[in-house]
N, C-alpha and C positions, 0 to 999 in steps of 0.2 A: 504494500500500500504506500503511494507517495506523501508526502510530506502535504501536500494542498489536500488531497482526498482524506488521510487523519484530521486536519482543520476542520473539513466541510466537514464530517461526521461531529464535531466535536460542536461545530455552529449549530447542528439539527440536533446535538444534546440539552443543550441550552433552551431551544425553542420549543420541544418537545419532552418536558420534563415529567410529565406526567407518563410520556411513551415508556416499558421497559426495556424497549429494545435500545434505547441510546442515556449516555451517565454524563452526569454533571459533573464542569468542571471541577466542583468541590467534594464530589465524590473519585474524583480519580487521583488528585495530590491530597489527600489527605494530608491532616498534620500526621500520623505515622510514617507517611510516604516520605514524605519532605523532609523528616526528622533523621531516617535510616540513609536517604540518598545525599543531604544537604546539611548545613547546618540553620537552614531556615523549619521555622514552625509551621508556616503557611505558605499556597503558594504568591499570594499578594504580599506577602513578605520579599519575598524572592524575587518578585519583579520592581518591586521597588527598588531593592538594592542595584539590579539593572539599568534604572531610572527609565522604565520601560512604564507609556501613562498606558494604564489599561481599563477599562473598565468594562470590556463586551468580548465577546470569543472575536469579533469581528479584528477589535484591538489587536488581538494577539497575530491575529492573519496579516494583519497591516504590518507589523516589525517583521523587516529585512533578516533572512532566514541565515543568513550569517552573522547577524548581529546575535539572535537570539543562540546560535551554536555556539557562539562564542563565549555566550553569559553561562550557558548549561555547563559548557566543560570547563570551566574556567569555576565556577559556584558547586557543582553537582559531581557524586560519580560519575555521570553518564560522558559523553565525546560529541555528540548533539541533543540537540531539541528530538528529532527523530526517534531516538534509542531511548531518552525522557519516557517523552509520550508513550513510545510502543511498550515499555516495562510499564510503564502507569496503567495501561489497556489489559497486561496477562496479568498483573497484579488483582483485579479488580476483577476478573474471569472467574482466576482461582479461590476470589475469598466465594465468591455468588455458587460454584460448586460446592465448598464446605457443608 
């Protein structure tokens, strides 16, 4: 899955929150998430530190996908945003089968 195709899914989580087939952002970085992967609590913590203004999934699609790679590897275990999100996605898989 590309990087714009994870967004769009993640834009039709948001707008579809009621749907179970798609998860909120605040269900995907949990503070758990964010806590084991980062030294941040939340992930509006996190993007602050970025200085990244966000306040919509749309936001997050708007920042330059090498700025945001750069803030992931650079703040997170992870090496981009991509590897981010797609662990935040099997994370979230494997709690909903428990």
């Amino acid at each position: 899955m590309s990087f714009d195709e994870l967004l769009n899914e993640l834009q039709g989580a948001k707008s579809n929150e009621g749907d179970q087939n798609h998860v909120s952002i605040e269900k995907l970085f949990h503070e758990t998430f964010m806590s084991r992967h980062s030294s941040f609590k939340s992930f509006n913590e996190f993007l602050r530190k970025g200085n990244f203004d966000v306040d919509t999934l749309e936001d997050i699609d708007n920042i330059p996908e090498e700025l945001l790679d750069r803030h992931v590897n650079r703040e997170t275990d992870f090496g981009s945003w991509k590897s981010m999100l797609g662990r935040a996605n099997e994370d979230y898989e494997a709690d909903q089968r428990v």
